[in-house]
N, C-alpha and C positions, 0 to 999 in steps of 0.2 A: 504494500500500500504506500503512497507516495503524499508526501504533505507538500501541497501547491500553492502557489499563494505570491502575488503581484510587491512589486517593489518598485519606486519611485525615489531616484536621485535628486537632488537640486544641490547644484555650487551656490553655496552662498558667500564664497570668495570673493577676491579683488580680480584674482587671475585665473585663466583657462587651464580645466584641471586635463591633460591628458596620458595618454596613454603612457605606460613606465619603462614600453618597448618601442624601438623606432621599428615603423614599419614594413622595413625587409626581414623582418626578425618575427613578425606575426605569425601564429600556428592553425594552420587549417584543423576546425574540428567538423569530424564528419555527422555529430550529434547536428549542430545547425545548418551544416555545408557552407560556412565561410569563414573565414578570419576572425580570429581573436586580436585582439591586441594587448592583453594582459593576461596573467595565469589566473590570477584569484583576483578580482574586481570586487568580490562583497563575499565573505562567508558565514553559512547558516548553522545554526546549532541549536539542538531539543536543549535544553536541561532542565531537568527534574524539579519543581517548584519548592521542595521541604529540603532537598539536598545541595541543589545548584550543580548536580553531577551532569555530564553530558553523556543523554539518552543516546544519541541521532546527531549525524549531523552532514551538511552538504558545500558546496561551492558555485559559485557566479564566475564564469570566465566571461570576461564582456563579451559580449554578445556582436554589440554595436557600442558603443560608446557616441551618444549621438544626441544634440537637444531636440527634443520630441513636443515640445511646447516651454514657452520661459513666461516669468512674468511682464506687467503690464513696463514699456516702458525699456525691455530687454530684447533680443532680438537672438532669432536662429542663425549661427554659424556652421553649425557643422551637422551634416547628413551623410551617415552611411551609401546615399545616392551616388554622392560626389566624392565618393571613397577619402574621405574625412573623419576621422574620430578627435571626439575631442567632449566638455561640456562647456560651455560659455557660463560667465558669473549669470546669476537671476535665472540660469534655465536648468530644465529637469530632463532625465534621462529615463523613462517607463517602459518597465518591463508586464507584461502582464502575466497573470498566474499559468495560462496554458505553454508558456515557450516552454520548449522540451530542456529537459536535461538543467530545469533548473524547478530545485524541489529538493526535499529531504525524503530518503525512504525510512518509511515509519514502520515494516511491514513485522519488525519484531519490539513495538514498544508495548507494552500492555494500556492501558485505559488506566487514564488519571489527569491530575492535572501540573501541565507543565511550563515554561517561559520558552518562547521562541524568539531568538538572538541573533541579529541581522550586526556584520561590523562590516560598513562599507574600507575599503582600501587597507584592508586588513594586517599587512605587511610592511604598511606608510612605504612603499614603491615609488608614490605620485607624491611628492610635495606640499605641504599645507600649510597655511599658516596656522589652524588650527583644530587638532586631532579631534578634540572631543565632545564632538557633536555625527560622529562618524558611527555609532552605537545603537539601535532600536530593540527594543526588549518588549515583547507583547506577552498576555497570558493566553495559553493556549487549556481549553479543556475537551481531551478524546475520550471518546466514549468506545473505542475498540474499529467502530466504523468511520466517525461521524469527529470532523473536530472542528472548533469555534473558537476564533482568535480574536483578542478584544484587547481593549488598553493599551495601546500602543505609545509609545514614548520613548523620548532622549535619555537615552544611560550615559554614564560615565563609564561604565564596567561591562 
């Protein structure tokens, strides 16, 4: 069984976060059938809600690295189109829950309840001014089939 579930980047930097590989160095994955431009872009981890142990856990190779929409006032640079990766300050990079190969397999957690741990740039690869707003911690409650993710929010941890 696989836990799915949509992620949304936004730089809210000064400067264009891009890729930590120049790109002759990118790696064809045959999961999406094109270029990566990073190994680990964001990675995911179950952990246990009483324990903080890690149940589960998966990875985000960028996919595209690309602004998908910015805010008011900010403007699109960069598109996968125009074989471009990159994110611009004020815009967001959206991934949604169906892209394959990105998910956690859950197929041996038992039913309870747990914290689902998104840490974008996980490796500090890409340059920031600042790390610690890179963290989303949500609770997750499964019931064996069936799971419901709620509370979502900035971690420090």
């Amino acid at each position: 069984m696989l836990l799915r579930f949509p992620q949304r980047v936004k730089n809210q930097g000064t400067a264009d976060f891009l890729p930590s590989r120049p790109r002759y160095s990118w790696e064809w994955h045959s999961c999406h059938q094109h270029f990566h431009s990073m190994d680990e872009f964001s990675h995911y981890e179950l952990l246990d809600a009483s324990t903080q142990q890690s149940v589960a856990e998966g990875h985000k190779a960028s996919f595209c690295l690309e602004d998908t929409s910015c805010d008011y006032g900010y403007y699109r640079r960069f598109a996968c189109t125009s074989h471009s990766q990159g994110l611009s300050p004020g815009c967001y990079d959206t991934y949604n829950a169906d892209i394959d190969c990105q998910w956690i397999d859950i197929t041996d957690v038992k039913a309870g309840d747990y914290i689902l741990k998104i840490n974008v740039n996980p490796n500090y690869h890409v340059p920031e001014s600042d790390y610690s707003n890179n963290v989303v911690r949500c609770a997750v409650q499964y019931t064996g089939n069936y799971a419901h993710v709620s509370g979502c929010h900035l971690s420090s941890y």
